[in-house]
VOGU-3710 file (C-alpha; in Angstrom, 3 decimals, decimal comma):
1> xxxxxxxxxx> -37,920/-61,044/82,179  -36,653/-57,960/80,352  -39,615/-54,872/80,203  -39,300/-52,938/77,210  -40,535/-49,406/77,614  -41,700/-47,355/74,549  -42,566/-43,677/74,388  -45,584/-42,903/72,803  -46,383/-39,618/71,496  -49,867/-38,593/72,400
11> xxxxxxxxxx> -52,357/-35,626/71,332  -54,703/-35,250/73,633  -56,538/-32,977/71,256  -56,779/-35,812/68,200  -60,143/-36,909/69,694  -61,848/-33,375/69,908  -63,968/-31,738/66,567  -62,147/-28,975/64,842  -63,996/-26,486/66,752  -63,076/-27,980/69,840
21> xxxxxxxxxx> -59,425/-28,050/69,219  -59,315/-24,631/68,549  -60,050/-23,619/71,483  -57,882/-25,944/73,459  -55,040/-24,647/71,396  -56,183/-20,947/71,789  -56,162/-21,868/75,629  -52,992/-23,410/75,452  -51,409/-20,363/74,332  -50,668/-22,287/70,846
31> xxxxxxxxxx> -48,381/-19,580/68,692  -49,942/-20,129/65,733  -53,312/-21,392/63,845  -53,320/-24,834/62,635  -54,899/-25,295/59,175  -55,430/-28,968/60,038  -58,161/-27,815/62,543  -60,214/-26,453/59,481  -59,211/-28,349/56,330  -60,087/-31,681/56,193
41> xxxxxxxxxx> -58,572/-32,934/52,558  -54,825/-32,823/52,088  -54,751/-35,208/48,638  -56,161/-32,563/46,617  -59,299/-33,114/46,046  -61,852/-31,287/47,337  -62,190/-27,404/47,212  -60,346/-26,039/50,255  -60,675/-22,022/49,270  -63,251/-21,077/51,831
51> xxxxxxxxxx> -61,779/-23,108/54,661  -58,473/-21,481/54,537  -60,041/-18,198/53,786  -62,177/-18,837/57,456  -58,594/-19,507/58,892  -57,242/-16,313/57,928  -60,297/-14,630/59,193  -59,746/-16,019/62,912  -56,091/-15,169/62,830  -57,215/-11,632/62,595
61> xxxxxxxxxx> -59,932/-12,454/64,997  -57,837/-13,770/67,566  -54,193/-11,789/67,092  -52,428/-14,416/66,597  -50,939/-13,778/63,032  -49,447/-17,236/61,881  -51,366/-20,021/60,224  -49,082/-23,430/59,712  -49,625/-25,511/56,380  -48,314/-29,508/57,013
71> xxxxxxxxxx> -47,680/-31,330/54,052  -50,124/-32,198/51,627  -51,914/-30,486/48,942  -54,758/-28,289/48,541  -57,469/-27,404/46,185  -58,011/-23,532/45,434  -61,097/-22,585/43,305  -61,696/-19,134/44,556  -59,420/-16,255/45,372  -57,793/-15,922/49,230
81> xxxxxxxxxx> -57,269/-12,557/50,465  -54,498/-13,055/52,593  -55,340/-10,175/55,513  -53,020/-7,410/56,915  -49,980/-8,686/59,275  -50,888/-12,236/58,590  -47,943/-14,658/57,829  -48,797/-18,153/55,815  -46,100/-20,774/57,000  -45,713/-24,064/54,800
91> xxxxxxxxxx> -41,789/-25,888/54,383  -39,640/-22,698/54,108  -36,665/-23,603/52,386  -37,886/-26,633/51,082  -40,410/-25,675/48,074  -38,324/-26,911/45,141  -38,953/-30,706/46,372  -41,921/-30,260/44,138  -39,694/-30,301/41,172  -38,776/-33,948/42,666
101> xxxxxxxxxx> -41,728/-34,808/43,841  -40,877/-34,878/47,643  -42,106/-34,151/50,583  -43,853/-30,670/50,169  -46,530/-27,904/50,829  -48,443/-27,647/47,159  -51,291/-25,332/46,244  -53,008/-27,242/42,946  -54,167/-23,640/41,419  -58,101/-24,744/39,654
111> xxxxxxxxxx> -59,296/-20,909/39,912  -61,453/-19,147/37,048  -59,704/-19,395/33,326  -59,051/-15,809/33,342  -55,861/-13,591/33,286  -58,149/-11,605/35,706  -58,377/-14,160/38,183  -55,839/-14,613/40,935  -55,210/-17,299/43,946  -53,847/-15,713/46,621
121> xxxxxxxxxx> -53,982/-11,509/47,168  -51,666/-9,914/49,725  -52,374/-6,961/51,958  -49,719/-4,932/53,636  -47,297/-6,809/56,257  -49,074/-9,871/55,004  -46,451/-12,670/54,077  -46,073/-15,889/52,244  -43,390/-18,929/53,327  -43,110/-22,183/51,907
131> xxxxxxxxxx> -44,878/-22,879/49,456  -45,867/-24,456/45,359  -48,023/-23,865/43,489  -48,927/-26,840/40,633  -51,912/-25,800/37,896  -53,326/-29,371/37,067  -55,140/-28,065/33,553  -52,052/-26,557/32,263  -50,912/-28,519/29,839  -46,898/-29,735/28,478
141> xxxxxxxxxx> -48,942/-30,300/25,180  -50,992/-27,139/24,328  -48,693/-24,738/22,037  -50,766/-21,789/24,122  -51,300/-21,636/27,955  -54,396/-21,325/29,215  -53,788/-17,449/30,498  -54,344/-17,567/34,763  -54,336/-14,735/37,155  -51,393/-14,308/39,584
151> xxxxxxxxxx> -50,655/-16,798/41,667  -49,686/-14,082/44,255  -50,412/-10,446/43,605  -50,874/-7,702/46,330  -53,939/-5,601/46,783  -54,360/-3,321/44,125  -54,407/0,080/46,316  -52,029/2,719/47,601  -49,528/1,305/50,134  -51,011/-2,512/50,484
161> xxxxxxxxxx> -47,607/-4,200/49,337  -45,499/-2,504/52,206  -43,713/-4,553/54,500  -45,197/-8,109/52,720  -42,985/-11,140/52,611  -42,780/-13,394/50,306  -40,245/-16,378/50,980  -39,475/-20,555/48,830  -41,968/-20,411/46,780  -41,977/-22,501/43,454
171> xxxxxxxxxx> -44,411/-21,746/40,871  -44,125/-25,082/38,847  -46,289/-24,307/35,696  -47,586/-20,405/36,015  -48,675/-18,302/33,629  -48,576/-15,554/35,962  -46,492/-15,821/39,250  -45,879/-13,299/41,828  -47,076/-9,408/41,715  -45,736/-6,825/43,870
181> xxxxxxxxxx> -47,760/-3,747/42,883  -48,028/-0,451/45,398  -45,778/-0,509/47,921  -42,138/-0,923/49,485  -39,894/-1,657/52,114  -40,762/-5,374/51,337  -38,609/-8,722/51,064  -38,837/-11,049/47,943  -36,262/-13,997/48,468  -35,939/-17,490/46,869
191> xxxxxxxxxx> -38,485/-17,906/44,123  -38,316/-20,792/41,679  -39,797/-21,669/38,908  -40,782/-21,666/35,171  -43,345/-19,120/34,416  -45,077/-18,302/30,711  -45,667/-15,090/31,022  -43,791/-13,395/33,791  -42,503/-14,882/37,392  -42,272/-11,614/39,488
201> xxxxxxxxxx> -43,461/-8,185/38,372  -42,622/-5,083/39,998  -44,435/-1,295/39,903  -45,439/1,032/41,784  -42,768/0,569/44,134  -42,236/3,720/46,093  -39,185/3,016/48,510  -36,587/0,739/48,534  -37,004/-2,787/48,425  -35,526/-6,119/48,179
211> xxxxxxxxxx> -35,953/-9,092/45,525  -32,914/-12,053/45,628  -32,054/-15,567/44,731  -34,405/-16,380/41,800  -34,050/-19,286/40,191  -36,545/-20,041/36,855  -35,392/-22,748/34,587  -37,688/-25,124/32,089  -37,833/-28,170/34,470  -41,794/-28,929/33,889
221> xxxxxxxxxx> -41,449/-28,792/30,310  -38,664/-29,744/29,327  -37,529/-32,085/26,313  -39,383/-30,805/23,303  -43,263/-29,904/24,013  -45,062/-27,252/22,711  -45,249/-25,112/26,117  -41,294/-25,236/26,302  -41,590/-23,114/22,736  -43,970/-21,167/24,332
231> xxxxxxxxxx> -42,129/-20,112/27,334  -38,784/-19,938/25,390  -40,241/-17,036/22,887  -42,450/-15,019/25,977  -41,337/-16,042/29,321  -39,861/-13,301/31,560  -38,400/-14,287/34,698  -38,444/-10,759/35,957  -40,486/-7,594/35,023  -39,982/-4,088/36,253
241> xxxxxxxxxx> -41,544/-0,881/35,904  -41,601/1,868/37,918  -39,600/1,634/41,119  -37,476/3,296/43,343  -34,798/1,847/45,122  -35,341/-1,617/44,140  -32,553/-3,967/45,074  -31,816/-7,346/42,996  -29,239/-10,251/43,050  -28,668/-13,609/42,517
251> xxxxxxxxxx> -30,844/-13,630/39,789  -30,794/-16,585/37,273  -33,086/-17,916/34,239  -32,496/-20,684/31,902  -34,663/-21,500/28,644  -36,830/-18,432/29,391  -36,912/-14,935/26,839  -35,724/-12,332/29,035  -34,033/-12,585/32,516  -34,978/-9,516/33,083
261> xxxxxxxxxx> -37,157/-7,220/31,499  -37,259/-3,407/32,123  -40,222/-1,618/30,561  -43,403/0,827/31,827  -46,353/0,336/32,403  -47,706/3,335/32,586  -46,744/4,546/36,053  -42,976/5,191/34,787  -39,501/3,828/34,863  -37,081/1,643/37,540
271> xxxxxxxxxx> -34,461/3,365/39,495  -32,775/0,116/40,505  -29,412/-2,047/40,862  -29,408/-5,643/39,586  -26,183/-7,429/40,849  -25,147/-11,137/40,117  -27,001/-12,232/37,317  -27,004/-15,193/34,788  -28,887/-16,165/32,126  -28,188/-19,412/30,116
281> xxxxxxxxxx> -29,984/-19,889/26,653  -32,393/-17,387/26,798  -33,490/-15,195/23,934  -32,645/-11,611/24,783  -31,126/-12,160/29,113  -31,844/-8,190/29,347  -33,754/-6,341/27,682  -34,435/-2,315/28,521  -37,261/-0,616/27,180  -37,588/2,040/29,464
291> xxxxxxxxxx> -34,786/3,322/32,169  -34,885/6,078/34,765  -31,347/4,967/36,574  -30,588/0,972/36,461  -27,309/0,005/37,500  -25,989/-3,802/36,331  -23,070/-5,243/37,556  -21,561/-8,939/37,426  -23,546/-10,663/34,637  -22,706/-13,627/32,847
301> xxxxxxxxxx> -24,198/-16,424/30,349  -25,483/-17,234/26,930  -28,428/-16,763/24,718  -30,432/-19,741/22,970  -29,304/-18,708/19,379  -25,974/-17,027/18,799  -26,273/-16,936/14,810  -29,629/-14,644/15,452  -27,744/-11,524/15,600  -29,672/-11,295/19,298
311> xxxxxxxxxx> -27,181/-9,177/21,678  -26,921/-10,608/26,004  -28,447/-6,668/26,359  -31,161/-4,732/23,930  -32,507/-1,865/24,244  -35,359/-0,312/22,982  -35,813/2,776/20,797  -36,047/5,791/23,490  -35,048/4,171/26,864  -35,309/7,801/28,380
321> xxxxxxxxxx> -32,710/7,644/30,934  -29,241/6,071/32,130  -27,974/2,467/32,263  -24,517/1,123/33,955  -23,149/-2,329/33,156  -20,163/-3,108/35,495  -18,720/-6,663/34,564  -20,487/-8,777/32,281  -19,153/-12,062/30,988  -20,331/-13,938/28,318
331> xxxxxxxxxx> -20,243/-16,270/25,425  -21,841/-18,325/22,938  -23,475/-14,621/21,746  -22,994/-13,076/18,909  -22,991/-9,404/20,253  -22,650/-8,052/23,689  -24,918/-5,266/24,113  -27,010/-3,745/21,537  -28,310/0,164/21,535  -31,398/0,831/19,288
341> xxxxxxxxxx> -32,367/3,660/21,316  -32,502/7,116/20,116  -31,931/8,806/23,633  -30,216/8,202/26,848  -26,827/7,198/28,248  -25,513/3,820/28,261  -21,907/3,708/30,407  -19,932/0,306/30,106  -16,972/-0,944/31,915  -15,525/-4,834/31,851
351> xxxxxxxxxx> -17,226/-6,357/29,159  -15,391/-9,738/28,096  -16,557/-11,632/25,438  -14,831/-15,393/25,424  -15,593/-18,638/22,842  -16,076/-21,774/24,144  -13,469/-23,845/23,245  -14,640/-27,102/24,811  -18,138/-26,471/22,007  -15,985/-25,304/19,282
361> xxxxxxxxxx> -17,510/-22,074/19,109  -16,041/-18,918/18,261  -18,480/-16,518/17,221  -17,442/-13,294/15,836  -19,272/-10,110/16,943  -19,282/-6,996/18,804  -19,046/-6,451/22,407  -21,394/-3,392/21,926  -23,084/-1,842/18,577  -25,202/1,850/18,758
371> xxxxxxxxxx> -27,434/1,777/15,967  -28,911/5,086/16,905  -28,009/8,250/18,949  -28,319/7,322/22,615  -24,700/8,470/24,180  -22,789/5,076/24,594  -19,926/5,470/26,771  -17,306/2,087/27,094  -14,370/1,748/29,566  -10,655/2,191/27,904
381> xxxxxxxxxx> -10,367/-1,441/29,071  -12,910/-2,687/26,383  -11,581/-1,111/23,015  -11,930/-3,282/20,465  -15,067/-4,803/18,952  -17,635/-1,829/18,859  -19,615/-0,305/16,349  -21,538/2,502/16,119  -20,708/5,870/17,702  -19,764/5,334/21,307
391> xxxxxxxxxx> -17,265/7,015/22,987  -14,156/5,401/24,368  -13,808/6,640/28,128  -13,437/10,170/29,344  -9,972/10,369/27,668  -10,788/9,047/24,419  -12,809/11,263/21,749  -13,312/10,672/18,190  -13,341/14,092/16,812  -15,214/14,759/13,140
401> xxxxxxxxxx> -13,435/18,018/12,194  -13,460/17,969/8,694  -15,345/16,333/6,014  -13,248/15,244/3,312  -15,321/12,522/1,053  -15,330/14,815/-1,645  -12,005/14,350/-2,111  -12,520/10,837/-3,349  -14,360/10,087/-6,660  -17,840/8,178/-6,354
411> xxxxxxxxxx> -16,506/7,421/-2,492  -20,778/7,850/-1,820  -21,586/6,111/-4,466  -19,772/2,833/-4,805  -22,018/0,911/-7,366  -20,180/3,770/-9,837  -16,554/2,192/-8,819  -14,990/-0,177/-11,545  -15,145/-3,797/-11,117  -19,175/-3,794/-10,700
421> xxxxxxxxxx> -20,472/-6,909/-11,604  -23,607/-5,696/-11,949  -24,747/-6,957/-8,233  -24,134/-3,544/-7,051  -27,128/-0,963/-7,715  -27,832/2,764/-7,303  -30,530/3,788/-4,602  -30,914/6,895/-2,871  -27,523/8,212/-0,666  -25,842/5,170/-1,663
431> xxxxxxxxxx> -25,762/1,313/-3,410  -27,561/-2,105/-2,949  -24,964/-4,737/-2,997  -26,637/-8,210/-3,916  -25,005/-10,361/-1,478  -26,752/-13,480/-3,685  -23,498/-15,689/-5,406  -19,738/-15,405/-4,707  -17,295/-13,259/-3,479  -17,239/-9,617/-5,226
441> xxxxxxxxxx> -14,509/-6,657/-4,377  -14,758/-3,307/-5,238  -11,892/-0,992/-4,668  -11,736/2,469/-3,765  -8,695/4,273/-4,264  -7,659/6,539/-1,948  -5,341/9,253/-3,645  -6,099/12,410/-2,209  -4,617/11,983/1,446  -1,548/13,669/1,346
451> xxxxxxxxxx> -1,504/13,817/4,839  -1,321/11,260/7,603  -3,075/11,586/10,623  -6,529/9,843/12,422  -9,410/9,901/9,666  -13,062/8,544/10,788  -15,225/6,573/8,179  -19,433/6,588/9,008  -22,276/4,716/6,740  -25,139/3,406/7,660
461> xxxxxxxxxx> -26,242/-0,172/7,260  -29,397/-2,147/6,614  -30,248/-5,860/5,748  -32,668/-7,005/3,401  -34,535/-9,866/3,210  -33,194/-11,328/6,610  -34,903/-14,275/6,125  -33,409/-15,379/3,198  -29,538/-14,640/4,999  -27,279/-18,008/4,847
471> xxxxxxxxxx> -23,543/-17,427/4,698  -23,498/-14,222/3,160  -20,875/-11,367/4,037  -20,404/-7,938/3,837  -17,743/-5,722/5,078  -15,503/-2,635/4,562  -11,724/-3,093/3,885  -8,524/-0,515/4,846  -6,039/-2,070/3,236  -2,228/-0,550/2,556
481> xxxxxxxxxx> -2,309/-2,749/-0,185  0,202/-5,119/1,261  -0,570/-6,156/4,747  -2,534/-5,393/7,714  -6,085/-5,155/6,302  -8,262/-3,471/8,295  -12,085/-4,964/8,381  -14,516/-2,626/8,845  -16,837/-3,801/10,398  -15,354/-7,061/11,351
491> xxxxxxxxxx> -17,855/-9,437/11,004  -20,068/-11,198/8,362  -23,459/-9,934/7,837  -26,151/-10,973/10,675  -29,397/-9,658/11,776  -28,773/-6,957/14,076  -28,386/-5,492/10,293  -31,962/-5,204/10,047  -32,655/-2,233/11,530  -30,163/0,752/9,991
501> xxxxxxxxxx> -26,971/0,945/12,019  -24,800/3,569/11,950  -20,867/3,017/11,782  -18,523/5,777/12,764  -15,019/4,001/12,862  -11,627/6,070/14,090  -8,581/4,582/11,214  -4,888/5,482/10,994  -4,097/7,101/7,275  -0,254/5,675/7,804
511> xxxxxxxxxx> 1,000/6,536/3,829  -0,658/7,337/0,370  -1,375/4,039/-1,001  -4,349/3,071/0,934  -7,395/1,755/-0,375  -11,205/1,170/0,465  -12,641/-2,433/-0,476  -16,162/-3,215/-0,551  -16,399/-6,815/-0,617  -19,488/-8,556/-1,189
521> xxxxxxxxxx> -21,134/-12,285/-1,349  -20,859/-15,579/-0,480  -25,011/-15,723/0,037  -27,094/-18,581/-1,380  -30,764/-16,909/-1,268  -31,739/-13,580/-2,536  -30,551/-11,133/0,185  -28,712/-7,518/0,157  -27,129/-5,009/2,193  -27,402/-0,963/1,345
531> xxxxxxxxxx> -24,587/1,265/2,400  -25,740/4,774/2,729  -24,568/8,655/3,642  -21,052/7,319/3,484  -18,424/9,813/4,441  -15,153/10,407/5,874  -13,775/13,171/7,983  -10,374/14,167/9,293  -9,648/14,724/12,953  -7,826/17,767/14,012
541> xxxxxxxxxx> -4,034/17,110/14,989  -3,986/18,995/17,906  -7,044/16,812/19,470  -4,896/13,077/18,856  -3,642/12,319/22,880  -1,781/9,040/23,827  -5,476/7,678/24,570  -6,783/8,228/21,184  -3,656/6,621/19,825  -3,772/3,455/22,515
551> xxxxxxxxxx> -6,882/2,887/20,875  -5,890/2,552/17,939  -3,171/0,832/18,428  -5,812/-2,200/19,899  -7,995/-1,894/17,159  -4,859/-1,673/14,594  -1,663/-3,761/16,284  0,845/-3,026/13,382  0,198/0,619/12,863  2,249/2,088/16,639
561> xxxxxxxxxx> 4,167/0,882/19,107  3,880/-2,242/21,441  2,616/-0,345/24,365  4,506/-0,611/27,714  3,750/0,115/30,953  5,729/3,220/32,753  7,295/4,713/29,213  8,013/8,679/28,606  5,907/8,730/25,641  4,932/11,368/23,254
571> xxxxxxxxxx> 3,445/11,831/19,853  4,578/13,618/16,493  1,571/13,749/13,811  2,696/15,820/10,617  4,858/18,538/11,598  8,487/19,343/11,008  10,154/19,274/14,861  12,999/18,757/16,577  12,507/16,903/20,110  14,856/15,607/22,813
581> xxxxxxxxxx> 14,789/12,672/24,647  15,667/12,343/27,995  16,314/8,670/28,276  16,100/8,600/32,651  13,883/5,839/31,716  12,251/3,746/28,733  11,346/6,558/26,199  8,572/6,092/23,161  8,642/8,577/20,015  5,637/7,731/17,863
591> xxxxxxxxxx> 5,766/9,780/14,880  3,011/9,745/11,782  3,408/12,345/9,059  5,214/13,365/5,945  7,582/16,128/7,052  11,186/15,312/8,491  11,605/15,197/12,015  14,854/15,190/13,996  15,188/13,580/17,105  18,146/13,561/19,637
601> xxxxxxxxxx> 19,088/11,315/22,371  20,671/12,871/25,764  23,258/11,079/26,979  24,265/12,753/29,873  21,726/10,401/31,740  22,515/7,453/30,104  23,751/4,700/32,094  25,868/1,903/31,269  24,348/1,032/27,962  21,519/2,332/26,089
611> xxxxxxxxxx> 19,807/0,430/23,095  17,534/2,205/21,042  15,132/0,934/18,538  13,890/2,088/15,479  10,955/0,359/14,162  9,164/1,234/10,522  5,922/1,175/10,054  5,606/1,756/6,311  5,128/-1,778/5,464  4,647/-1,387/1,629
621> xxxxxxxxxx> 8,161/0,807/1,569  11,354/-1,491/1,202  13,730/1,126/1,199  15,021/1,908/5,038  14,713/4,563/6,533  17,573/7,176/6,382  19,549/8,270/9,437  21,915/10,923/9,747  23,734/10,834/12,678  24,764/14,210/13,868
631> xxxxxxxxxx> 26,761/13,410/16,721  27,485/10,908/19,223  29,446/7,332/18,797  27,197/4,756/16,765  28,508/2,432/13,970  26,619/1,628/11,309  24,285/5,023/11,347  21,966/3,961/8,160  20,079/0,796/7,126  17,813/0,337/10,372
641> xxxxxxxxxx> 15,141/-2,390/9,517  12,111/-3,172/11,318  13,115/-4,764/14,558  16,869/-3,686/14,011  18,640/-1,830/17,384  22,039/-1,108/17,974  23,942/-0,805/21,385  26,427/1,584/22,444  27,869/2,873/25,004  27,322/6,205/26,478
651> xxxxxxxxxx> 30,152/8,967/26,526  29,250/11,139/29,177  27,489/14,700/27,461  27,341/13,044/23,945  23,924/13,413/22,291  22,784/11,134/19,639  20,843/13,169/16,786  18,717/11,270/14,321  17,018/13,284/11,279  14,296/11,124/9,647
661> xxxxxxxxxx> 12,822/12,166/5,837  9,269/13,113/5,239  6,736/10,256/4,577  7,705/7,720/7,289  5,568/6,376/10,418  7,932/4,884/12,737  8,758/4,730/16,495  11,917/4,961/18,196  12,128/3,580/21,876  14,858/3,957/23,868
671> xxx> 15,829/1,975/26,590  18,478/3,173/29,626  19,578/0,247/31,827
//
């Protein structure tokens, strides 16, 4: 007969009352406090508060600092102070089963109705591990929340958040989640969510401390209930005021208002870095109110309405101090980064806008717009799509050295310009264009610029009656009156014109036929745009470097040369010179002015063949240009076209002269190989 042996597990403490079995375990040497040996309901359903509060008592009493949560859940109708150095342990790592309903440690949150009334408070070295947190009377229905306290906050005196951690939590349904107010050197890590209000808050935070992976997405609501309106329009996954030192990554919110929200209040600004972080459809992912230092790198995603004119980063009007942005990706937005604020510096490097081809979206905007007169600073990597005054790089600066609008007739007051349809009204330093009905032009001649050189248009902007904005557009025009046009700026009209934004846009004056288009329309409601303090000043030759001209050449392909890595290259603007070029390598004339210029070619370091090119950039000129060759063996001196080159073969000392007539832009590049 075969015995079958079976190992039971046995506890010899199951048939002792509570009391008893704590001080068996106590005896034992157990390592932590067992809530089972004071709570008797795990389903839920009766109060629990005071029993768990009695638990964290004893811990204290007895030293030993860890109480243990097994599954289940528990009522909480009154607040838990959560004692000094004492460590609540439920499922670490495992909190988001809630969101599945799995196995799990859940806190079902019944406390007072009252934004003033929290469930658990933390003292310092205190800690949290493991947990959710599920409020059974908030409602998917209810277009407002009812407003709860914190779900954890942190004693509310000097010092009482130090050292406290706070580890997998999920706070399913909060109004209010996690407070970290009056202290540092503390650990925040892995905090899901959906939250209405805000899911962590940070002030008062005095020395450097750590917050990572948070996760808050609209799981609970979902589909299309009320509360997922509510959360979409106020929920902030992250709030920060003053603190120094605060560390952040891996920070991500979907279907939420701001990622992360940077404000005051009313102990001062963050000093803080904020590194890997992604929103998807939220309102505004960033928004900065208030700054001391905050430094953002590697941020990516998408915001919930891209035809709102909303930007991935706002700012408010007097931010106070200095922002970074290192790296952001992002699409499906109709602006990058927008700067309302009157004060402060905003530096930029690596912004990359991108459509999503797979959606069939390619929304037009601007990687970054000032609208007032903080000091906006963008890497030379991220030319093109900016409005507003910001400065490109160290190297680049747009220099306003003399006004010259008067030398254009009505050039401030366009509604005088012929062509008015009558849609285009007088009002003070400037006109009203009625974007209501179709397409309207008006054209500006530009006749006075007898000189060619870098010229910088400003205006300011503002929408009216937003609400009413379908399809209508708006935009300046540089056009050479036979190709190239040059939009200014180079998008239809959206709401970020609402508040007055200030253009100051760097151009190329490349001949005398240019012109200035206003052009107007295309709206279906009653809507307009005015165009104010317009003016346009000339920038000093001597201050145009190879940066300033890069720039342009990004912003305006046709009007220099393809650039090219490793080239000699210098500039000519409007002066009569003679230069030499000593072709040991690729060498790039640019020239743009009126007078004649004479170049000559070296030969004596020529090697086997040189080709040169001579490209025209006078696009509205069919004549070519003329060159007289002074010396040197080329057939065929005149009648170089755009594109045209011509080979030869150097003759030892030779030089090759060129002498080009006044009004031409052109380049000549010269290759030795």
């Amino acid at each position: 007969m075969n015995s079958v042996s079976k190992t039971v597990k046995f506890d010899s403490t199951q048939f002792l009352s509570n009391d008893q079995r704590k001080i068996v375990k106590r005896n034992l040497g157990f390592p932590f406090i067992d809530i089972n040996d004071y709570v008797t309901d795990k389903t839920g359903q009766i109060d629990s508060s005071n029993l768990i509060q009695t638990a964290l008592d004893d811990a204290v009493q007895t030293g030993i600092k860890h109480v243990v949560f097994p599954s289940g859940c528990y009522l909480i109708k009154n607040t838990i102070n959560v004692p000094a150095g004492v460590i609540l342990v439920g499922q670490p790592k495992l909190p988001f089963k809630a969101a599945f309903n799995l196995d799990f440690v859940c806190f079902l949150i019944d406390t007072e109705q009252s934004i003033n009334k929290d469930a658990f408070i933390l003292s310092v070295g205190s800690g949290m591990k493991g947990f959710a947190f599920y409020w059974p009377k908030q409602l998917k229905t209810a277009a407002n929340p009812i407003q709860y306290g914190w779900a954890i906050n942190t004693k509310a005196e000097p010092s009482q958040a130090d050292n406290i951690t706070v580890e997998d939590i999920m706070f399913t349904n909060c109004y209010r989640g996690l407070n970290v107010d009056f202290g540092g050197q503390w650990n925040v890590k892995n905090i899901f969510g959906q939250t209405f209000d805000i899911g962590v808050r940070c002030d008062r935070v005095y020395d450097v401390a750590r917050l990572e992976n948070v996760h808050f997405w609209d799981f609970w609501t979902g589909g299309n209930e009320p509360a997922k309106a509510f959360v979409q329009k106020n929920g902030k996954a992250i709030a920060i005021g003053k603190v120094d030192g605060l560390q952040m990554k891996n920070i991500f919110a979907w279907g939420h208002k701001n990622v992360i929200h940077f404000t005051d209040f009313g102990n001062g600004p963050a000093w803080c870095q904020a590194t890997n972080v992604m929103s998807d459809i939220c309102e505004v992912p960033i928004q900065i109110d208030k700054a001391n230092i905050i430094q953002i790198s590697n941020f990516n995603g998408t915001i919930i309405n891209p035809g709102s004119g909303n930007a991935m980063i706002e700012t408010g009007t007097k931010i106070d101090g200095e922002v970074s942005v290192m790296g952001m990706n992002y699409y499906y937005s109709m602006h990058g980064i927008n700067v309302k604020s009157e004060n402060g510096v905003i530096k930029l490097s690596n912004i990359t806008k991108r459509s999503r081809a797979v959606d069939n979206t390619d929304i037009r905007g601007y990687k970054v717009i000032n609208q007032s007169t903080a000091k906006v600073f963008i890497d030379e990597s991220d030319y093109n799509d900016v409005s507003g005054i910001v400065q490109i790089g160290s190297n680049v600066i747009w220099s306003a050295d003399e006004n010259v609008s008067d030398l254009f007739i009505n050039f401030s007051t366009p509604h005088l310009l012929e062509g008015n349809d009558g849609r285009v009204t007088a009002i003070a330093n400037g006109s009203r264009f009625n974007l209501q009905g179709g397409i309207g032009v008006l054209t500006q001649p530009l006749p006075s610029i007898n000189k060619a050189g870098i010229y910088l248009f400003e205006c300011e902007l503002k929408l009216n009656n937003a609400s009413n904005l379908d399809s209508g557009q708006f935009y300046l025009r540089l056009s050479d009156g036979a190709i190239n046009d040059i939009i200014l700026p180079s998008l239809a009209v959206d709401q970020f014109h609402i508040n007055k934004t200030r253009l100051l846009v760097p151009v190329i004056f490349r001949n005398q036929n240019l012109q200035l288009q206003f052009v107007y329309g295309t709206n279906t409601g009653d809507c307009s745009i005015d165009v104010t303090n317009l003016k346009v000043y000339q920038m000093n030759d001597v201050k145009v470097n190879q940066s300033t001209l890069d720039w342009l050449h990004l912003k305006q392909p046709n009007s220099l040369h393809d650039p090219a890595p490793n080239y000699n290259t210098r500039n000519i603007i409007n002066t009569s010179v003679s230069t030499v070029i000593e072709p040991d390598k690729t060498s790039v004339v640019n020239v743009i002015g009126l007078d004649p210029v004479t170049i000559t070619i070296n030969t004596a370091k020529a090697r086997k063949n040189l080709i040169v090119w001579i490209r025209h950039y006078d696009y509205n000129q069919t004549s070519p240009i003329t060159v007289a060759v002074t010396s040197g063996q080329i057939q065929d001196a005149n009648g170089f076209f755009v594109g045209d080159s011509m080979n030869f073969t150097a003759t030892g000392t030779n030089a090759l002269g060129f002498v080009f007539d006044g009004n031409n832009t052109f380049c000549i590049t010269v290759h030795n190989s």
